[in-house]
VMD Tcl script that draws the C-alpha trace (Angstrom):
set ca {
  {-12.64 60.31 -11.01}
  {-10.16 61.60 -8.06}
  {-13.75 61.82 -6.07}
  {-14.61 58.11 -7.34}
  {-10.83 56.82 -5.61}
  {-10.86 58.85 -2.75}
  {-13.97 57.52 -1.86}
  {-12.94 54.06 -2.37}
  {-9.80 54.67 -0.01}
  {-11.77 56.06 2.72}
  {-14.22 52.74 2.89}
  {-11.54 50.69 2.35}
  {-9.85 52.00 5.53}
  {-13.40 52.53 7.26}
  {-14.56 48.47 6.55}
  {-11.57 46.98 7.90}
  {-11.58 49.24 11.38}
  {-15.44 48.51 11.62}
  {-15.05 44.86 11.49}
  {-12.26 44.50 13.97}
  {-14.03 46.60 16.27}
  {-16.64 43.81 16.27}
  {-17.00 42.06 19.82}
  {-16.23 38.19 20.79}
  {-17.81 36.51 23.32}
  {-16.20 33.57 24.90}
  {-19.28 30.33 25.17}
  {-17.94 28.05 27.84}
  {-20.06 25.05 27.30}
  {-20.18 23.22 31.32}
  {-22.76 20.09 30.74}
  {-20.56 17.89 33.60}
  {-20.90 17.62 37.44}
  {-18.73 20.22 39.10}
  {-15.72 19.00 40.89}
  {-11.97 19.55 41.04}
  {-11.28 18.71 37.83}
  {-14.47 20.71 35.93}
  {-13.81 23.45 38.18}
  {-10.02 23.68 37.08}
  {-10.90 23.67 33.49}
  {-13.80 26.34 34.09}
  {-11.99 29.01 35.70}
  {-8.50 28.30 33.37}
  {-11.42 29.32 30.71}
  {-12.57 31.81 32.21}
  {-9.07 33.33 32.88}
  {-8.38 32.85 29.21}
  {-11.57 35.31 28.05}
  {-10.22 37.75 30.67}
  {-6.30 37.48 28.96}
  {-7.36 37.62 25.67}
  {-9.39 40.30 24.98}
  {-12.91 38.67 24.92}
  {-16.01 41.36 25.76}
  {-17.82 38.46 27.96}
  {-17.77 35.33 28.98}
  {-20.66 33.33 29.03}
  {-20.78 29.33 30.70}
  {-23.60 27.61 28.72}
  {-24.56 25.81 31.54}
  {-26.23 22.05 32.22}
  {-24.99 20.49 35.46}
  {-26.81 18.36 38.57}
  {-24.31 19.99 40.71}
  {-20.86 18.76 42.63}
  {-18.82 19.41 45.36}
  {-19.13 22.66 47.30}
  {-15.80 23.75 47.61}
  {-15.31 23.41 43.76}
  {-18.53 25.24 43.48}
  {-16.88 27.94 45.68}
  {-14.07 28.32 43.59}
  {-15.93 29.03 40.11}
  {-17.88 31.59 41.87}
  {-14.80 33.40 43.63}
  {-13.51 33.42 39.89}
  {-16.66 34.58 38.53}
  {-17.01 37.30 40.89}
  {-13.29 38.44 40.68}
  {-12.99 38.20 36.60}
  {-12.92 41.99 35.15}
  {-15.22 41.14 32.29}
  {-18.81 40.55 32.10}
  {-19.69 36.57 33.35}
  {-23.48 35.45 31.58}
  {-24.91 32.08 32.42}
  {-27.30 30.33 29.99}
  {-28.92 27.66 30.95}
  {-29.18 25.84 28.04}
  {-30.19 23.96 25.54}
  {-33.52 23.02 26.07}
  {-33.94 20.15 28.48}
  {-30.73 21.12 30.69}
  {-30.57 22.08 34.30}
  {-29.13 24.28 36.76}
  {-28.96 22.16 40.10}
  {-27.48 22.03 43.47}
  {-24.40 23.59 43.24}
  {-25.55 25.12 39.86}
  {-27.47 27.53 41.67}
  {-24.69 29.21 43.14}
  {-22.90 29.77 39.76}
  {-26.04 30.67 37.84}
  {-26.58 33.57 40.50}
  {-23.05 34.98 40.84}
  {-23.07 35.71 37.17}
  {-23.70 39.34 36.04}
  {-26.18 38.47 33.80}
  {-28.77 35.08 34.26}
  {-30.52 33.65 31.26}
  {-32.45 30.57 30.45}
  {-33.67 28.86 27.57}
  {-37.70 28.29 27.27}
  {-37.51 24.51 28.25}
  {-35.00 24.26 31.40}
  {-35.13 24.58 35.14}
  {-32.87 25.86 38.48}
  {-32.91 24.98 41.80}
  {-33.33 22.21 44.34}
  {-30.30 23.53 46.23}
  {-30.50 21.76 49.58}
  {-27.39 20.18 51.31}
  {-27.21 16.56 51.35}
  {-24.55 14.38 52.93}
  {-22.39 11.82 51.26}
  {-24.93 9.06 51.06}
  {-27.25 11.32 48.89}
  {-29.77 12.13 52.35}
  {-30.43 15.02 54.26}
  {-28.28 16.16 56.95}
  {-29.65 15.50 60.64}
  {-30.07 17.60 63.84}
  {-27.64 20.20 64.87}
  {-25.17 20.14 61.95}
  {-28.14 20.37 59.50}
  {-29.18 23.64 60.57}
  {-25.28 25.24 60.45}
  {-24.85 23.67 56.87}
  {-28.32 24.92 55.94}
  {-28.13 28.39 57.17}
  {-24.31 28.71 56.07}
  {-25.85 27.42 52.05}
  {-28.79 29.96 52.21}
  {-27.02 32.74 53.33}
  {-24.41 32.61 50.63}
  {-26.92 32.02 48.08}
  {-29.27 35.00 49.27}
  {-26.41 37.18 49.24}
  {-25.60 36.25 45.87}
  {-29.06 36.91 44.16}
  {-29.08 40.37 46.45}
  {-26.09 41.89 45.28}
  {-27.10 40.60 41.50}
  {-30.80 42.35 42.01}
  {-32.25 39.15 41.73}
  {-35.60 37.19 44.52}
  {-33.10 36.35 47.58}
  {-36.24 35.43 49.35}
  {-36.49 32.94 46.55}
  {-32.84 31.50 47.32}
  {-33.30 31.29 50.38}
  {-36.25 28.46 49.44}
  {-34.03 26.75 47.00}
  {-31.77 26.17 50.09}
  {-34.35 24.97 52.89}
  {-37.42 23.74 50.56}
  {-35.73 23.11 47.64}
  {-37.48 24.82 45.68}
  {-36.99 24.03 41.73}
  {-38.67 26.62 38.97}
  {-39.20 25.89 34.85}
  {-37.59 29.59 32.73}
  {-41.39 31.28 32.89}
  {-41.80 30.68 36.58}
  {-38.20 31.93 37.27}
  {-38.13 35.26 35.18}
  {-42.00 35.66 36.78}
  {-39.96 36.12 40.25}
  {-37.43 37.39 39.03}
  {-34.80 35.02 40.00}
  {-33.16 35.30 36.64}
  {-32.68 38.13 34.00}
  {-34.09 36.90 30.89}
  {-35.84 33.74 28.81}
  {-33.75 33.40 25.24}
  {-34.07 30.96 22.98}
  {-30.68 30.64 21.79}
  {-27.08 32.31 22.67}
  {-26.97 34.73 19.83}
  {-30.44 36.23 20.44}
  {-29.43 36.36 24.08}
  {-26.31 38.53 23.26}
  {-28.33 40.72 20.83}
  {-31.45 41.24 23.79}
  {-28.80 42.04 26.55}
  {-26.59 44.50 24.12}
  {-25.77 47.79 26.01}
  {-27.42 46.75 29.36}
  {-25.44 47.66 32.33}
  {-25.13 44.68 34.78}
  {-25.63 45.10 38.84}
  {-23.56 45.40 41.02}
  {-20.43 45.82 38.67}
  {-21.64 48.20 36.13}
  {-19.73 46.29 33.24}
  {-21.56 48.01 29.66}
  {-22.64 44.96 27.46}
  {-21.19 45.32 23.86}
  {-22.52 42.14 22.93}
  {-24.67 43.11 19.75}
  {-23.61 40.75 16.87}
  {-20.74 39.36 18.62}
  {-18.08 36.62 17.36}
  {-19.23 33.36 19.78}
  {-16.18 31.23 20.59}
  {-16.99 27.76 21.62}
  {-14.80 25.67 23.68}
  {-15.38 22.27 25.18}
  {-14.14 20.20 27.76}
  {-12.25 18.02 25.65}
  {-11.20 14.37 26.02}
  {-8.63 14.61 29.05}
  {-10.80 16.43 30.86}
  {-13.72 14.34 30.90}
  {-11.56 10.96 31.11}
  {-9.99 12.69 34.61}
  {-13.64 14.06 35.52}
  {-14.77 10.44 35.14}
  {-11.84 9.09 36.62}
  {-12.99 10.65 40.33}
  {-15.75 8.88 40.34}
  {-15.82 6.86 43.32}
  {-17.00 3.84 42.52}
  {-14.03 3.81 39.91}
  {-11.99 4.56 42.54}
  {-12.58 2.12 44.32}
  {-12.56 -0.80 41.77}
  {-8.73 0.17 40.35}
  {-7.52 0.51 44.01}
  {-8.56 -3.39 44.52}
  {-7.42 -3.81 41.09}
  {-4.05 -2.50 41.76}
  {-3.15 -4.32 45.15}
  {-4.25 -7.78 43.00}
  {-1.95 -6.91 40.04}
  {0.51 -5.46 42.63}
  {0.44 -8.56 45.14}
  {0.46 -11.18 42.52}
  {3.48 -9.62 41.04}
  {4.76 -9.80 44.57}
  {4.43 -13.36 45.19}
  {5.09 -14.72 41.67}
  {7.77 -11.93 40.06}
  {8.86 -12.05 36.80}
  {5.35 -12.75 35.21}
  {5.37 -8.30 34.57}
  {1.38 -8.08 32.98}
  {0.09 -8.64 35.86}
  {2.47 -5.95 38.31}
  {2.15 -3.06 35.14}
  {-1.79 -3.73 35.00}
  {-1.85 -3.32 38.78}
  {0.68 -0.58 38.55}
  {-1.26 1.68 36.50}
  {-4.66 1.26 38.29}
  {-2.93 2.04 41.49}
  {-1.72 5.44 39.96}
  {-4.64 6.12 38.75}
  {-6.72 5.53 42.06}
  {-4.35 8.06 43.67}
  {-5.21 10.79 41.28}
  {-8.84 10.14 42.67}
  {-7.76 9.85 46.14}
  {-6.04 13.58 45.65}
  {-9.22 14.71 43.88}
  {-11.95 13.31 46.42}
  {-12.27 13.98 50.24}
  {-10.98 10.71 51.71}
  {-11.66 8.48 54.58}
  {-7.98 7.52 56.00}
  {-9.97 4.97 58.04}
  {-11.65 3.50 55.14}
  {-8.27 3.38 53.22}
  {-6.62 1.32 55.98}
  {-9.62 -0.89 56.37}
  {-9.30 -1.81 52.83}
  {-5.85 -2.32 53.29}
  {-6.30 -4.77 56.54}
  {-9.26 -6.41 54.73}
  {-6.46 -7.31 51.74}
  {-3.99 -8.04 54.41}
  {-5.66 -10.48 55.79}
  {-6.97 -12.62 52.66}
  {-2.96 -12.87 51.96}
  {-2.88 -14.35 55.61}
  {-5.57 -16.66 55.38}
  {-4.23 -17.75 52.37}
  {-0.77 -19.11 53.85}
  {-2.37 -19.35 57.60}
  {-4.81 -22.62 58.35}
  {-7.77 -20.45 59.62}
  {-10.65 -22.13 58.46}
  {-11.53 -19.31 56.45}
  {-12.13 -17.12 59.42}
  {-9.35 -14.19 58.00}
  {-10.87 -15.17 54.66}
  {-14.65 -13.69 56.43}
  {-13.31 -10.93 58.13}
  {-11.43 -9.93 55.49}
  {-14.09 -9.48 53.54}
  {-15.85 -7.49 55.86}
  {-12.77 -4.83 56.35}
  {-13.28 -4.72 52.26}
  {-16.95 -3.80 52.34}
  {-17.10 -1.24 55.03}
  {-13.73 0.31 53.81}
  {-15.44 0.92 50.00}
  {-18.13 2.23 51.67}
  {-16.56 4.52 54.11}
  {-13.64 5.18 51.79}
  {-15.42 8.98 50.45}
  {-18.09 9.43 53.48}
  {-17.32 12.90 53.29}
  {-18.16 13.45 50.28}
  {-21.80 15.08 48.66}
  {-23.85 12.81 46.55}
  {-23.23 11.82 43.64}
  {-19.83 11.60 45.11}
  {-20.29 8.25 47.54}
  {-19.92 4.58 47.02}
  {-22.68 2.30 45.71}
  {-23.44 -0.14 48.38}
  {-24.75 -2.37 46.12}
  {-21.77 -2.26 44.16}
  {-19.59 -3.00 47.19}
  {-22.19 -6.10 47.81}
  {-21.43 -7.13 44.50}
  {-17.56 -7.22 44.28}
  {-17.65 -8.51 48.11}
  {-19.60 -11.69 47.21}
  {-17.70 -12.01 43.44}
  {-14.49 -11.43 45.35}
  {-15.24 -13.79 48.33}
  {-16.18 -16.57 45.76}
  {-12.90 -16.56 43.99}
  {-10.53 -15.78 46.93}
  {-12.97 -18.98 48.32}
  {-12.22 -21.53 44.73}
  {-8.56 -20.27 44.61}
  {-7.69 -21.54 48.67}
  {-10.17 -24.60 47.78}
  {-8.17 -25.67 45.30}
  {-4.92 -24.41 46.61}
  {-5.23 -27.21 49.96}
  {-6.49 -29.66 47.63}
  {-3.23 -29.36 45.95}
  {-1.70 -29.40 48.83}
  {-2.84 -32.66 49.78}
  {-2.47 -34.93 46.66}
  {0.26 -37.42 47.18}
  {3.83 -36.41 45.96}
  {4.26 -37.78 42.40}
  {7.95 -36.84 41.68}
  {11.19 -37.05 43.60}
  {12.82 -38.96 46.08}
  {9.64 -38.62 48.56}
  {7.72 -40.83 45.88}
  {9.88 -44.03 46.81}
  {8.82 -43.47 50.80}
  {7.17 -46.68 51.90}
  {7.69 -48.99 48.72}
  {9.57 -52.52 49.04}
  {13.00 -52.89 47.03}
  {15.32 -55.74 46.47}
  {18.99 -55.57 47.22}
  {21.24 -57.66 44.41}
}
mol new
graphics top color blue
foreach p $ca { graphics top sphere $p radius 0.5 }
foreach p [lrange $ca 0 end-1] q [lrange $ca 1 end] { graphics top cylinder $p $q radius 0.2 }
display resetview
């Protein structure tokens, strides 16, 4: 019987100790372009599995791509965090593009799901087309150097980098694992961390303990993707106009409030994308002249001439306003074409009907008598 306890003790102390030496593994889920804001949350994430006691991190990755220098900041994390990094392309049907090439490779340990695809890492400009001449071949050789170095430290093709930056070349899980430009094809997350259990990653010689690990899932939640939609420059664009209208018609008719707290709020919220996105200072103040002078023509008997060239400072200012940007960070020109025209047409109507106003006879006050006969009694 004392046998019977004693051995009832011992597991009961044994069980516990054996279950809380069980491993977690952070699962950053990243299925969003990478900018500022996506690359803020992804690293505060990826600080949080290194402060909290997490064996690995791994970014479930599904992105077209972003901005370089937020792309450059996720991988200086990646490569500075003191536990294990894994990317996993995944689920089936996602994508590591563009700028998702350079975090897929700077992670300790690359995985894809059977059904997904990498590459097609070439530089484009802000219009979405290939850089020309001279400054092609220093933004080329500048991407495929950091990328080759990248998949050479990690043991992975550099050779095959270095054709995802000048050919972009794009590869389906078999064809990638076949060159060896990634570690391993897994169907899911938890067979991944069982397959890659007690592996010793290159060049950091982190020891996986990954075998039947706790998987944390976290999400970009709601502010997050609200702000990472907010940048978008179209957006941008639209509640900048939106807020000098509410802002200018509060101006010029005060009291009315709607109008000035609509145009308020846009306006803040265009400046969080102008602090997010590269801007053009020229295109700001050609939107602002462009404005200026519709007020102008408005009060000013031009003919409409302001009214045209107005519209004109408008157009190329949207257009220009994030030319420094990479695609899919750049205006739509047909979009600008749109709200030009839609724009024109009302600011067109509104001074139509303004001078025919302003032309009707007077119907009240003493200027009504002018010119009529009276009899004096």
């Amino acid at each position: 019987m004392k046998r019977l306890l004693l051995a009832v003790f011992v597991l009961a102390l044994v069980l516990p100790a054996g279950a809380a030496a069980r491993s977690r593994v952070l699962a950053i889920h990243f299925d969003t372009d990478v900018n500022p804001v996506t690359q803020d949350w992804l690293n505060h994430e990826l600080g949080h599995a290194q402060s909290n006691g997490y064996a690995a991190a791994v970014i479930v990755l599904d992105t077209p791509g972003g901005l370089e220098e937020s792309m450059r900041k996720i991988v200086q994390r990646e490569l500075s965090l003191r536990i294990p990094v894994i990317v996993f392309v995944s689920p089936n049907g996602a994508r590591a593009a563009s700028a998702g090439v350079w975090i897929s490779e700077a992670a300790d340990v690359l995985a894809m799901a059977p059904q997904t695809n990498i590459g097609s890492s070439t530089p484009i400009n802000g219009s979405g087309q290939n850089i020309g001449s001279d400054l092609r071949r220093k933004v080329v050789n500048d991407a495929a150097a950091s990328l080759r170095g990248l998949a050479k430290t990690h043991g992975r093709n550099a050779k095959w980098a270095d054709a995802a930056v000048r050919k972009a070349s794009n590869l389906d899980a078999q064809e990638a694992l076949k060159m060896n430009v990634i570690d391993l094809v897994s169907p899911t997350l938890p067979a991944l961390l069982n397959t890659i259990d007690g592996r010793v990653t290159v060049p950091r010689h982190f020891k996986l303990p990954t075998k039947d690990a706790t998987v944390v899932d976290v999400r970009p939640g709601f502010l997050t993707r609200f702000l990472s939609t907010l940048i978008d420059p179209n957006i941008v664009g639209l509640l900048f106009l939106a807020g000098l209208a509410g802002l200018g018609f509060e101006l010029f008719h005060p009291g009315v409030v709607i109008p000035g707290a609509f145009g308020a709020i846009c306006m803040v919220c265009a400046l969080f994308g102008f602090s997010v996105l590269p801007l053009s200072w020229a295109g700001l103040m050609l939107v602002l002249l462009g404005a200026a002078l519709l007020v102008i023509d408005a009060h000013v008997p031009t003919h409409g001439a302001l009214t045209l060239s107005g519209l004109v400072a408008i157009a190329v200012g949207l257009i220009t306003l994030f030319h420094k940007a990479p695609a899919p960070y750049h205006t739509s020109v047909p979009l600008v074409v749109t709200v030009t025209a839609v724009l024109g047409g009302f600011w067109a109507f509104a001074i139509a009907k303004a001078v025919a106003v302003r032309r009707r006879p007077v119907t009240v006050g003493p200027q009504q008598i002018v010119g009529m006969e009276g009899v004096v009694r």
